[in-house]
C-alpha positions as CSV (number, residue, x, y, z in Angstrom):
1,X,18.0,7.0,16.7
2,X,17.6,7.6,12.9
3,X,17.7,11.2,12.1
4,X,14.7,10.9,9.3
5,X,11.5,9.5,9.2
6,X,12.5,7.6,6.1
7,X,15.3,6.2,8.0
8,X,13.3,5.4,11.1
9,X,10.6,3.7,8.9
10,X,13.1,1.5,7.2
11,X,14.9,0.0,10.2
12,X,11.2,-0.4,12.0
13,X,10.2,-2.2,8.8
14,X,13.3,-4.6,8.6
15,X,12.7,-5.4,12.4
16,X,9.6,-6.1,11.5
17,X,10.4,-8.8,9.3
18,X,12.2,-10.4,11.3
19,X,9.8,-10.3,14.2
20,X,7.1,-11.8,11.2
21,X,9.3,-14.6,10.4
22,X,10.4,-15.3,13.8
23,X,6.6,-15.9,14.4
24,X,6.3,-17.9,10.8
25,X,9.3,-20.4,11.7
26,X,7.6,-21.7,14.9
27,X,4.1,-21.7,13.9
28,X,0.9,-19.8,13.5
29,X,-2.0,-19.6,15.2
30,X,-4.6,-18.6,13.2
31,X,-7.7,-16.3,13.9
32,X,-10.6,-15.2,11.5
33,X,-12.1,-11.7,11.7
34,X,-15.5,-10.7,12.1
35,X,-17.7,-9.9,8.9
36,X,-15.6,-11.8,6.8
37,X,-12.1,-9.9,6.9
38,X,-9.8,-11.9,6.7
39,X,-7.5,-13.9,8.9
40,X,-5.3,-12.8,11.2
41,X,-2.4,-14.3,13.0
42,X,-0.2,-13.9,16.6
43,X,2.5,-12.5,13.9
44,X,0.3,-9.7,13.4
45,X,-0.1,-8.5,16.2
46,X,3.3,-8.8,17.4
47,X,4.3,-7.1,14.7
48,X,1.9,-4.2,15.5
49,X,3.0,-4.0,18.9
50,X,6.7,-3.7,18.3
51,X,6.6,-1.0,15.3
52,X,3.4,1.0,17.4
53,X,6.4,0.8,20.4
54,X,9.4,1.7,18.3
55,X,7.7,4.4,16.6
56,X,5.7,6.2,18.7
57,X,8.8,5.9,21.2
58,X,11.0,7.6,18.1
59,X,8.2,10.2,17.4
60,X,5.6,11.0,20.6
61,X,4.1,13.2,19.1
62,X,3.3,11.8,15.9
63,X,-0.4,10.1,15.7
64,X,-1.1,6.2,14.9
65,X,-3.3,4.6,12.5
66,X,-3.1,0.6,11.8
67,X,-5.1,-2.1,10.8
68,X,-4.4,-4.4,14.3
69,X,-4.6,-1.5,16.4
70,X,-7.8,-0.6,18.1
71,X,-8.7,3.2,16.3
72,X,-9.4,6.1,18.2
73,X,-9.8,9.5,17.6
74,X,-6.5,11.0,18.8
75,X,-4.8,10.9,15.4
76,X,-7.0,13.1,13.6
77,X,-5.8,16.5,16.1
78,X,-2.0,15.5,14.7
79,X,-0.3,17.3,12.1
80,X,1.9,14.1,11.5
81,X,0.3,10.3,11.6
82,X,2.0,7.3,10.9
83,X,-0.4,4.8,8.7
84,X,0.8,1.3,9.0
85,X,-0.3,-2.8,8.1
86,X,2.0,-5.1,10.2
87,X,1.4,-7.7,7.2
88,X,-0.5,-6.8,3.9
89,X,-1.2,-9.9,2.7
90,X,-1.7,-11.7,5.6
91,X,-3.5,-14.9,3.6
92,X,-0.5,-15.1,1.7
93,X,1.6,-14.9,4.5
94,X,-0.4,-17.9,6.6
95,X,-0.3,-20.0,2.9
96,X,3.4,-19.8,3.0
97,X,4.0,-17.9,0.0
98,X,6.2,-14.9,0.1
99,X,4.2,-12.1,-1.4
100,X,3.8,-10.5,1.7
101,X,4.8,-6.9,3.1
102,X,5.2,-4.6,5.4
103,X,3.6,-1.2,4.9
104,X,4.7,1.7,7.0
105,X,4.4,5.8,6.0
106,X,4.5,9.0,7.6
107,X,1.3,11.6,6.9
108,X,1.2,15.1,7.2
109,X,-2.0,17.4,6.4
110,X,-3.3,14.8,5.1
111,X,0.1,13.7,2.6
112,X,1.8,11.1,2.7
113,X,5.8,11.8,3.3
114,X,7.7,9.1,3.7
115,X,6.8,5.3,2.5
116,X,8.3,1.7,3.0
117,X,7.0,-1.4,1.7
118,X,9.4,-4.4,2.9
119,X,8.7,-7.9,1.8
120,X,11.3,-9.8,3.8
121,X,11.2,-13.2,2.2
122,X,11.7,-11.3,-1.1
123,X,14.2,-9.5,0.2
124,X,12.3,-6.2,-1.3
125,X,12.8,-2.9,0.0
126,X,10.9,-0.5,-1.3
127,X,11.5,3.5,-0.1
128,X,10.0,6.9,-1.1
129,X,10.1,10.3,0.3
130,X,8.5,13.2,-1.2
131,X,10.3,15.0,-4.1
132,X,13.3,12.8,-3.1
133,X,12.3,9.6,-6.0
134,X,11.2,6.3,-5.2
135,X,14.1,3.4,-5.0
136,X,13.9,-0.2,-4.5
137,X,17.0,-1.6,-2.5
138,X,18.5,1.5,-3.4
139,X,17.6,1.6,-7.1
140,X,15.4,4.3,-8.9
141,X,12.0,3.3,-9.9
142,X,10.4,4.4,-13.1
143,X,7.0,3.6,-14.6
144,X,6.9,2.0,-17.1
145,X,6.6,4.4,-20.3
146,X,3.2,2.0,-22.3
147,X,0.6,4.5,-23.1
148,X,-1.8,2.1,-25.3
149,X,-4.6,0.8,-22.5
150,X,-5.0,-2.3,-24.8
151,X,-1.6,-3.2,-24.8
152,X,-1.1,-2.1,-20.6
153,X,-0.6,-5.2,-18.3
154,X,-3.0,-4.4,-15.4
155,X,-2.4,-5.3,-11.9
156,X,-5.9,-6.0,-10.6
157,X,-8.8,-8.3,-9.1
158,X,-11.5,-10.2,-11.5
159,X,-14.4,-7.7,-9.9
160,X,-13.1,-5.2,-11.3
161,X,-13.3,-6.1,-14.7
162,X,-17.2,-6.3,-14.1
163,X,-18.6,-4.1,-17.2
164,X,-20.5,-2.6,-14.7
165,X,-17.3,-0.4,-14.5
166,X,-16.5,0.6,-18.2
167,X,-18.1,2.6,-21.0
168,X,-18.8,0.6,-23.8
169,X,-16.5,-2.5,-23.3
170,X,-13.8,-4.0,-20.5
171,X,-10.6,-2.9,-22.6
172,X,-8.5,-5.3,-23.7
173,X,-5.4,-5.2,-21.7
174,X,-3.6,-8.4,-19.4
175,X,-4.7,-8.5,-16.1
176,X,-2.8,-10.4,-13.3
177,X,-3.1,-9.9,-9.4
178,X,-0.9,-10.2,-6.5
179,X,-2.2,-10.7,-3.4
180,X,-0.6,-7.5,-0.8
181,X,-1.8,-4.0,-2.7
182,X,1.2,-2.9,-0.9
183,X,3.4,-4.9,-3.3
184,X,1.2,-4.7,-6.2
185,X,1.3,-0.4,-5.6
186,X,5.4,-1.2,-5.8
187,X,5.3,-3.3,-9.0
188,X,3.9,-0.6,-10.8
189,X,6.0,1.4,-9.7
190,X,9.3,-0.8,-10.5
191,X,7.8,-0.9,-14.2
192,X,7.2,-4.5,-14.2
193,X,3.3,-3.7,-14.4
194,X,1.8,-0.7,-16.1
195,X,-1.1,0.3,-14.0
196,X,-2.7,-0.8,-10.9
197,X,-6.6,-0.6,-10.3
198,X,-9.1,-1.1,-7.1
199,X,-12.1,-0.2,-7.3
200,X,-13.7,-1.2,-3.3
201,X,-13.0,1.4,-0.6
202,X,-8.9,0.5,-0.1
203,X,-7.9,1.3,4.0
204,X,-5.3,3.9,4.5
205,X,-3.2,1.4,5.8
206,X,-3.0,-0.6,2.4
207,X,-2.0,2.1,0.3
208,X,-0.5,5.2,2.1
209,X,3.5,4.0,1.7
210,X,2.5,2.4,-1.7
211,X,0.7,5.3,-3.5
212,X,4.0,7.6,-2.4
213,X,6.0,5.0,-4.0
214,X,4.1,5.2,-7.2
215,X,4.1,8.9,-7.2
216,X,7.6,9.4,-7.0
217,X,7.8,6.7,-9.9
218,X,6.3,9.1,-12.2
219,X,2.9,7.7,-12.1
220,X,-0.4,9.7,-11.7
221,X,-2.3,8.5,-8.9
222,X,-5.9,9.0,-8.0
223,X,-9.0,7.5,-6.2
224,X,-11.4,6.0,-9.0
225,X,-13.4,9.1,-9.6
226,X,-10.0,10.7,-10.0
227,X,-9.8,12.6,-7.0
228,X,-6.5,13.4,-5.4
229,X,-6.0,11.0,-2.6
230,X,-6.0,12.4,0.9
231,X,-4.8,10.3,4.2
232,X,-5.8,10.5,7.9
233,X,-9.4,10.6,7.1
234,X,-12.5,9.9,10.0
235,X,-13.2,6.7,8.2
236,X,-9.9,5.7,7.2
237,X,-10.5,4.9,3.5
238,X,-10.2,5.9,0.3
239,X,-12.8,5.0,-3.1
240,X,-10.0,2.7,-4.8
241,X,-7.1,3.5,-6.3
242,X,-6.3,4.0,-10.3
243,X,-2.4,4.6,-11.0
244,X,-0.5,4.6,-14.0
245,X,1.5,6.9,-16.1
246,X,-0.1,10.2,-17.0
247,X,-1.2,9.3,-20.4
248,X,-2.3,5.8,-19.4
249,X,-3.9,6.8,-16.3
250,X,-6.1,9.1,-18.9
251,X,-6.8,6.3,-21.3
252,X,-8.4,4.8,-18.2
253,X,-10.0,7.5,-16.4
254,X,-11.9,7.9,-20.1
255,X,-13.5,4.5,-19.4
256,X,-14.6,4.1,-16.1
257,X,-17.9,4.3,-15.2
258,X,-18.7,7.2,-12.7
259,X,-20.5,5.7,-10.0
260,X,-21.2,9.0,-7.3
């Protein structure tokens, strides 16, 4: 058994991808959530079951929170949680592309602790613990060091560029999306994007391993009102996510609209 919770969540998260692509090579059946949610597949939940199994098993008294698991109020008397998504990105995943993850962490008061975010067919481990630095397949990560919000490349969806959102005008940096947060959390944080914004409710499950990540990047990283964001919540969500550098993440915080 791995001695650390980073090291238990980065064997889980490999087995993972196998079980995923196991499931991927023979087929997919494919389900639709209620309300609109998304699709869901077999992989999914086989996925769920094996790392809610491996990890609980590994950890019994450590809580669960996941997006395919049925939630319940047990997690929130834990001092330690694990926050998991089998597959962030599942659309992607059912398409065939390969900008899909796995998103596992470890919570404690309410902070995350450890983070992975795997995407097997990328071959793409990212890692984090806390005051330990961020690594992906055992490199350091570092934000990248653009401070000028005009000349930032933006990791985010079209609704967020709404005007509704920003004093005065939409600034004028490049935007681009990816479709697992997970990933595009981990992009930032590799440099290859300067900031990252959401501004819809993001579940814990999307972001937990991936705002760690950032963090011990070097990046600042906040809900959109700029609050500190907190994990294991009742109603396991946060209000967005804004991360960048320090001074960038300022240049943006500036220009948001404060919606209450």
């Amino acid at each position: 058994m791995p001695e650390s919770d980073l090291d238990l969540l980065i064997d889980a998260a490999r087995q993972a991808g196998e079980i995923a692509l196991y499931h991927k090579a023979k087929g997919l059946e494919v389900e639709h959530k209620p309300d609109d949610a998304g699709p869901v597949t077999q992989a999914d939940f086989a996925v769920d079951k094996a790392l809610r199994e491996a990890l609980t098993a590994a950890r019994p008294g450590y809580g669960w929170l996941s997006e395919e698991t049925r939630d319940t109020p047990d997690r929130l008397g834990r001092n330690r949680v694990f926050i998991v998504d089998p597959i962030d990105g599942t659309r992607s995943f059912v398409n065939g592309e390969t900008t899909w993850a796995h998103s596992l962490a470890v919570v404690e008061q309410g902070i995350v602790t450890q983070g992975v975010v795997y995407l097997p067919e990328m071959d793409l481990l990212y890692s984090a613990a806390r005051t330990r630095g961020a690594f992906c397949n055992g490199e350091p990560l570092s934000v990248s060091a653009i401070t000028d919000i005009h000349a930032a490349r933006i990791l985010a969806t079209k609704p967020n560029m709404d005007p509704k959102h920003w004093r005065d005008a939409v600034p004028g940096f490049a935007r681009s999306h990816r479709p697992s947060l997970a990933y595009r959390l981990c992009l930032v944080a590799q440099g290859k994007y300067d900031a990252m914004l959401t501004f819809r409710p993001s579940w814990e499950w999307d972001i937990a391993a991936g705002t760690l990540i950032l963090s011990e990047a070097g990046a600042t990283v906040t809900d959109r009102h700029g609050s500190t964001l907190r994990f294991n919540n009742a109603l396991p969500q946060t209000a967005g996510v804004v991360a960048a550098s320090d001074e960038l993440h300022g240049q943006i915080a500036e220009r948001l609209v404060y919606t209450g």
